[in-house]
C-alpha positions in Angstrom: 47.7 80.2 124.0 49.9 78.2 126.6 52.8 79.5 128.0 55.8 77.0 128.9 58.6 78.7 130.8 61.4 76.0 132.0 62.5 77.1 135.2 65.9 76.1 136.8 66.2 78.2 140.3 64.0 78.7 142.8 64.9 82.1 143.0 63.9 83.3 139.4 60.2 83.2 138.5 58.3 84.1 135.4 54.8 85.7 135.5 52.3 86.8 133.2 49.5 89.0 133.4 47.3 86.7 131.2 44.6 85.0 132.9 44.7 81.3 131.2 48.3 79.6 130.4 50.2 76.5 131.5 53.1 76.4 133.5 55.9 73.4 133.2 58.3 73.3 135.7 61.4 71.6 135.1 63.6 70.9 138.4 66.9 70.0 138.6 68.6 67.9 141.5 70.4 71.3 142.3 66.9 73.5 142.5 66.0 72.4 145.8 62.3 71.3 147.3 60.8 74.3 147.7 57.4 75.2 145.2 56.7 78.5 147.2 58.5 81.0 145.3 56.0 80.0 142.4 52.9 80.0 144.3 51.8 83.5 142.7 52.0 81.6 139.2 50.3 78.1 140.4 47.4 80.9 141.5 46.8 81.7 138.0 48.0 78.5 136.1 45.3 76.8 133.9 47.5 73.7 134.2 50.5 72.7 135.9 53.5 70.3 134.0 56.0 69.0 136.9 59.4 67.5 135.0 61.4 65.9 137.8 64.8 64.4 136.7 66.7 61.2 138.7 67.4 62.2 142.7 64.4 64.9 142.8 62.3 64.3 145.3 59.5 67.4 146.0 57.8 68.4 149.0 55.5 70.5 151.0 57.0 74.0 151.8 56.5 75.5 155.6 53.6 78.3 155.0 55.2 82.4 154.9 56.4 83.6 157.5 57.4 79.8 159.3 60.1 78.9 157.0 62.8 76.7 158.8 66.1 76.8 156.9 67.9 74.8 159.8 66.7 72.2 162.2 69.2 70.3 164.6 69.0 68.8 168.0 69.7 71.0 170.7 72.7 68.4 172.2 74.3 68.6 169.1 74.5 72.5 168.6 75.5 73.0 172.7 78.2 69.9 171.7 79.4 71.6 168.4 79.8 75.5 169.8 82.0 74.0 172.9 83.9 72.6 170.9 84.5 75.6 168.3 84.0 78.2 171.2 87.8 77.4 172.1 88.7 79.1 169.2 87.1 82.3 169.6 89.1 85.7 170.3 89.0 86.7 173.7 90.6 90.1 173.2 89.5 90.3 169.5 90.9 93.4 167.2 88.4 92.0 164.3 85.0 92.1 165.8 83.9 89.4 163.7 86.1 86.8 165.3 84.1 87.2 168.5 81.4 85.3 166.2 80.9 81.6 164.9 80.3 80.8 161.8 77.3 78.7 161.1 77.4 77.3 157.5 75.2 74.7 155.7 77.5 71.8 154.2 75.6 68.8 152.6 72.9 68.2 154.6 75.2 69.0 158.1 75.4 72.1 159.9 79.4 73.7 160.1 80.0 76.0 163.2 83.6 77.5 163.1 86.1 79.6 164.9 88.7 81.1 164.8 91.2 84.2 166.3 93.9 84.3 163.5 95.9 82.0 165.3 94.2 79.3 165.6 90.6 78.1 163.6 88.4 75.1 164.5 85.6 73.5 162.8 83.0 70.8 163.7 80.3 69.4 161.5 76.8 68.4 163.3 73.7 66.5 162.2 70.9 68.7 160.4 68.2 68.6 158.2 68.8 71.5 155.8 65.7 73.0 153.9 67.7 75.9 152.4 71.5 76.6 152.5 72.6 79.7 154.2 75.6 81.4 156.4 75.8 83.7 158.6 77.9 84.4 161.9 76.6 85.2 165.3 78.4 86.3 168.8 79.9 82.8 170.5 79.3 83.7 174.0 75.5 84.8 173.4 74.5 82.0 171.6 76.6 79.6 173.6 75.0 80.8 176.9 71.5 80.5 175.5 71.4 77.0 173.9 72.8 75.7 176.9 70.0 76.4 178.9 66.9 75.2 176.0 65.4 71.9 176.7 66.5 69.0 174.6 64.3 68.7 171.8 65.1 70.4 167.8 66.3 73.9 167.4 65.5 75.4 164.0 67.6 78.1 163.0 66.6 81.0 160.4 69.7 81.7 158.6 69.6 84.5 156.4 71.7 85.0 153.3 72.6 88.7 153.8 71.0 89.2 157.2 71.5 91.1 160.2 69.2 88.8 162.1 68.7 85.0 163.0 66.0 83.7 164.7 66.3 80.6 166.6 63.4 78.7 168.4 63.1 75.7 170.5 60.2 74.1 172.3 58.3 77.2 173.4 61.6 79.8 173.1 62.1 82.3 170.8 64.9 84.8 170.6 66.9 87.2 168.1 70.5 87.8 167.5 72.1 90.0 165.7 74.5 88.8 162.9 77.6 89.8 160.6 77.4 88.5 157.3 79.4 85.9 156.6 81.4 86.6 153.8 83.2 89.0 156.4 84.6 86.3 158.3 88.4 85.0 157.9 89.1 82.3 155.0 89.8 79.3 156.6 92.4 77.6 154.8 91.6 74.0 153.9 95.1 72.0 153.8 94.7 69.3 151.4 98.6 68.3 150.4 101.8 68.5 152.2 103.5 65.9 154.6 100.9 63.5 156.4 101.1 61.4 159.5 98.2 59.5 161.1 98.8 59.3 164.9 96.7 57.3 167.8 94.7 59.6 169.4 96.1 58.0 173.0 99.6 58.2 172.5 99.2 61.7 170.8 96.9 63.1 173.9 99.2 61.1 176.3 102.5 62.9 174.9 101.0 66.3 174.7 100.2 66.5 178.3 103.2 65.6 179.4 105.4 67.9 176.8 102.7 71.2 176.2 103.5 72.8 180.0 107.1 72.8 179.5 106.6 75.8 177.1 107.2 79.4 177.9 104.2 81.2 178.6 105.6 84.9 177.8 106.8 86.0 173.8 110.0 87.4 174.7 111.5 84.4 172.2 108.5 83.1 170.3 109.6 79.4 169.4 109.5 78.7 173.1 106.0 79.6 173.5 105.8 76.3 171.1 106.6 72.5 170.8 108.9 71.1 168.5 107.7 68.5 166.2 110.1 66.6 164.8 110.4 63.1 163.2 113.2 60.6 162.5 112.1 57.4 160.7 108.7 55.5 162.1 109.6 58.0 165.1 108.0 61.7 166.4 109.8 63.2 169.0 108.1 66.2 171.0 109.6 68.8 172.7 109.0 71.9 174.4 111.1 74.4 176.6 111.0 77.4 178.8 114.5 78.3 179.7 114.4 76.3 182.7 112.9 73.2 182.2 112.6 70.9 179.3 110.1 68.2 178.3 110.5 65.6 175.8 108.0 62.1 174.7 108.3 60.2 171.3 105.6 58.8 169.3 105.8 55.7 167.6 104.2 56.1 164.2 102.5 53.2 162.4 103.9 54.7 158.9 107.3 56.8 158.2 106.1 60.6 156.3 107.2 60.8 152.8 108.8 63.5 154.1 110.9 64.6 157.3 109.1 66.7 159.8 110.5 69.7 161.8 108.0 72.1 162.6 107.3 74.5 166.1 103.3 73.9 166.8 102.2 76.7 169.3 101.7 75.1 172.6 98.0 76.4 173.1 97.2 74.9 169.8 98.3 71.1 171.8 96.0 71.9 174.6 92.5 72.9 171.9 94.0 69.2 170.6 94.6 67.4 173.6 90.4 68.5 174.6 89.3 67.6 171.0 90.5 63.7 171.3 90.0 63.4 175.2 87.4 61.0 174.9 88.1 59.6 171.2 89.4 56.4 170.0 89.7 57.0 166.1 93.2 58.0 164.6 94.1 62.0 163.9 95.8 63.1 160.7 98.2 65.9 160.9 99.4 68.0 157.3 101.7 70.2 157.1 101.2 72.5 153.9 103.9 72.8 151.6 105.1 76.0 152.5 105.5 74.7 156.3 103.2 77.4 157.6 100.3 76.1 159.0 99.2 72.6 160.0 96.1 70.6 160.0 94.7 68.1 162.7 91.8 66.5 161.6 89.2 63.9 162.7 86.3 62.5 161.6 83.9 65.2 162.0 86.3 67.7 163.5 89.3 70.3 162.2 92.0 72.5 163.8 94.4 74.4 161.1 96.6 76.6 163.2 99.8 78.8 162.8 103.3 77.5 162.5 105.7 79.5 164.9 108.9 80.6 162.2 112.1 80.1 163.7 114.9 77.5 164.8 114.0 75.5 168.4 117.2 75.3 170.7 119.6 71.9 170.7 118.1 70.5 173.6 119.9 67.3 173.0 122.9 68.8 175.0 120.6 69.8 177.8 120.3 65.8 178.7 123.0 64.4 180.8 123.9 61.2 179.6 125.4 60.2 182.8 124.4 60.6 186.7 126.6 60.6 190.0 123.5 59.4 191.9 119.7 57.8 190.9 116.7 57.4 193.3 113.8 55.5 192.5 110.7 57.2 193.9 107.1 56.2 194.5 105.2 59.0 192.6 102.1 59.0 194.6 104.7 59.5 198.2 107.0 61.8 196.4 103.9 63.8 195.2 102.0 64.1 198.5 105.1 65.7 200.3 106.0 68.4 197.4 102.6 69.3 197.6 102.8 69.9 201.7 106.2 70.8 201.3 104.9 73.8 198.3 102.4 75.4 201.2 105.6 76.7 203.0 107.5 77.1 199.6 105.3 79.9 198.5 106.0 82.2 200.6 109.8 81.0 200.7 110.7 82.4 197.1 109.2 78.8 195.8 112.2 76.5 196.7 112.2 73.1 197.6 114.9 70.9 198.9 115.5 67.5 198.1 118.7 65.5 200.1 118.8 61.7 199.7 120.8 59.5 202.2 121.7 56.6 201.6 120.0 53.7 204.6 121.0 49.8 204.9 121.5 47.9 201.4 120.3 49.6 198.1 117.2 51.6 200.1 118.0 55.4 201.0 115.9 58.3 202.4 114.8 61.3 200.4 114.0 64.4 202.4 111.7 67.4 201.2 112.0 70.5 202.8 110.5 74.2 202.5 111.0 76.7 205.1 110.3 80.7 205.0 111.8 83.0 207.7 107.9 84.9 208.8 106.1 81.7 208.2 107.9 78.6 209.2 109.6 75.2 208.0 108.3 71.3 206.8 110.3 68.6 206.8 108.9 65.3 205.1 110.6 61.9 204.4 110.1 58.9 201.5 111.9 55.7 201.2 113.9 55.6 197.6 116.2 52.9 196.0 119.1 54.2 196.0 122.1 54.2 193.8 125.7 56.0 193.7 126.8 58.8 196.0 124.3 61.2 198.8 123.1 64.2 196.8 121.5 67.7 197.3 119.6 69.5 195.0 116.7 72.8 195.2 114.3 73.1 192.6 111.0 75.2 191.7 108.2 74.2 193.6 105.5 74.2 190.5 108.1 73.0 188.3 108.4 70.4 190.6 104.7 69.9 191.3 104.2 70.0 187.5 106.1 67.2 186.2 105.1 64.9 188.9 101.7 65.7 188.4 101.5 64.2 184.8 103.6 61.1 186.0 102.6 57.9 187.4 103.7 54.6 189.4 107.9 55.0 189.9 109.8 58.0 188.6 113.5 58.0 188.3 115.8 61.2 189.9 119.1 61.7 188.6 121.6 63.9 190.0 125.0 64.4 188.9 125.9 68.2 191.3 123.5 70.3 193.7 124.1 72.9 190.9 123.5 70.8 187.6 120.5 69.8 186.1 117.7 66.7 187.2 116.9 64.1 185.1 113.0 62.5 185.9 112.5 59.7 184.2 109.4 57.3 184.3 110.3 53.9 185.5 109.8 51.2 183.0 109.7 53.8 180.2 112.0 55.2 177.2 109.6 57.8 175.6 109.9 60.3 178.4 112.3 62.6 179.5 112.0 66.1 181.8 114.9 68.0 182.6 114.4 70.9 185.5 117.2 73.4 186.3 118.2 73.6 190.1 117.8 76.7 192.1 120.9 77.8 194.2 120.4 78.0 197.4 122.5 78.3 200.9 122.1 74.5 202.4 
């Protein structure tokens, strides 16, 4: 007598001792490819029934003991862990957020990262036999797919275990693995406020603004940059104390709702290095409850942590009017603070700036850096002047900083040796750095 048994996952299999009986199979778009796990029962079938419903498509399963749950080009996987290998703790209190995640998604392989703070997530071409997770240390596996050849990579994911093998061309290795259910929920923003920004104007402000922000967490919103938007207009901002950085967006759409939100600064510079060399648009959510944001693009995600608390009235820390203005060539002005910034370090790291006014509207801008055991530099540029002869000291990275992301003419303005400078970019509007002076005996 024939035995039918319908069978729906390739994980569940139904044997019988008897010697003669038929087997019908009835697979499901869901059931997978695979025929192996009922090779024990095809052995002792009399005759085999195969059901396929619409979008079932069968084929030949790799023999015991070859199986390949993963295969994806070597460029791809050494592409996708750079990108996610940003994210990964350094000092890490949770040992699993030393590891990436590698996650089976619809036919693509995930890799993801993450150190509490901050958690990315890239999608790469695979071909997926069987869906699997697992996680595996960043730096080992980073280190050795860099160095294999560039041809497929098939990766042995297993669902609970300790191991994965990868191979490639002729290499074979084994790394040990923490299962994945272990590591951190990444949250997946899907409502809030939405804005799609240009990827060049939103790489193009972030360099500029993101190395104005403290470095130390003695106040915590200055170790971030203000987002904030009025109208079709996002204005980005970022502070340490003594200096103060600020570049509008233009947005192609108004938010449904205002933004005003303090983005940690490192979360900018993981962004700025996600869209360095893209061209598509990036979508940035804020959830509802204004603690965490999303930047997304096409194949690519970064969720990281708000910073809570109330950003400083910068606004007041912008004169609106100047006692004296020079127009400086960048590339001059830049090549003398650099020489100038040899002497400066050992000098406490001042520079001096005095402008003098020459014949008609030109003037001449001095640089000097001295230190008493070391010595003194003196160097000169041409300006366009306008208003009264002016003195001021500043920093000497601050000074090297903000040129550094500038270009063409840039705009000093001076109202006192001991009030703030204005740089502004000439023939521009959305930029504005402010750098404290240092006192100093002249």
């Amino acid at each position: 007598m024939p035995i039918i048994a319908h069978i729906f996952s390739s994980d569940r299999i139904f044997s019988n001792s008897m010697q003669d009986f038929s087997v019908a199979l009835t697979i499901r778009p869901r059931d997978g490819n695979c025929l192996r796990a009922f090779s024990l029962a095809l052995s002792r079938a009399h005759a085999l029934s195969i059901i396929t419903l619409p979008g079932v498509a069968l084929s030949p399963c790799p023999a015991r003991g070859e199986r390949v749950k993963v295969q994806v080009l070597q460029e791809n996987l050494q592409r996708g862990l750079g990108i996610v290998g940003r994210a990964v703790a350094t000092r890490a209190t949770l040992p699993i957020t030393a590891n990436v995640l590698l996650k089976t998604d619809g036919g693509r392989l995930m890799l993801a990262a993450t150190d509490l703070d901050i958690s990315i997530s890239t999608w790469v071409g695979a071909r997926v036999d069987e869906e699997g997770a697992t996680t595996v240390p960043s730096r080992l596996i980073g280190d050795f797919v860099a160095q294999l050849p560039p041809q497929p990579v098939d990766l042995h994911i297993p669902d609970r275990g300790r191991q994965v093998k990868i191979s490639c061309a002729r290499n074979e290795s084994t790394m040990s693995a923490m299962d994945a259910e272990d590591f951190p929920r990444i949250q997946e923003i899907s409502e809030g406020t939405a804005i799609t920004l240009d990827a060049k104007a939103l790489r193009r402000a972030i360099e500029r603004v993101e190395f104005a922000a403290a470095s130390d967490d003695s106040r915590p919103v200055l170790t971030g940059v203000q987002l904030k938007t009025d109208g079709q207009r996002l204005t980005m901002a970022a502070a340490d104390g003594f200096r103060l950085a600020v570049a509008d967006i233009t947005l192609a759409k108004a938010p449904e709702q205002a933004i005003e939100v303090i983005v940690p600064a490192r979360a900018f510079r993981e962004l700025s290095r996600l869209v360095a060399d893209s061209n598509e648009d990036v979508e940035m959510r804020v959830n509802a409850q204004r603690t965490q944001v999303r930047f997304a693009l096409t194949d690519t995600e970064m969720v990281a942590q708000l910073i809570q608390g109330t950003f400083p009235n910068y606004n007041q820390l912008i004169p609106s009017e100047y006692n004296t203005r020079a127009t400086i060539a960048v590339d001059e002005f830049k090549r003398e603070v650099r020489i100038a910034a040899i002497f400066a370090r050992d000098g406490s790291g001042i520079i001096r700036l005095q402008l003098q006014p020459g014949e008609g509207p030109t003037g001449q801008l001095t640089i000097s850096a001295r230190a008493d055991e070391v010595g003194d530099n003196e160097g000169k540029v041409d300006v366009k002047l306008e208003g009264d002869p002016s003195k001021i000291a500043f920093n000497s990275r601050y000074l090297q900083d903000v040129l550094g992301i500038l270009n063409g003419e840039v705009a000093l303005e001076m109202t006192s040796p001991s009030a703030q400078g204005v740089f502004r970019p000439v023939g521009e509007t959305d930029y504005v750095h402010v750098v404290m002076p240092m006192f100093v005996q002249w």
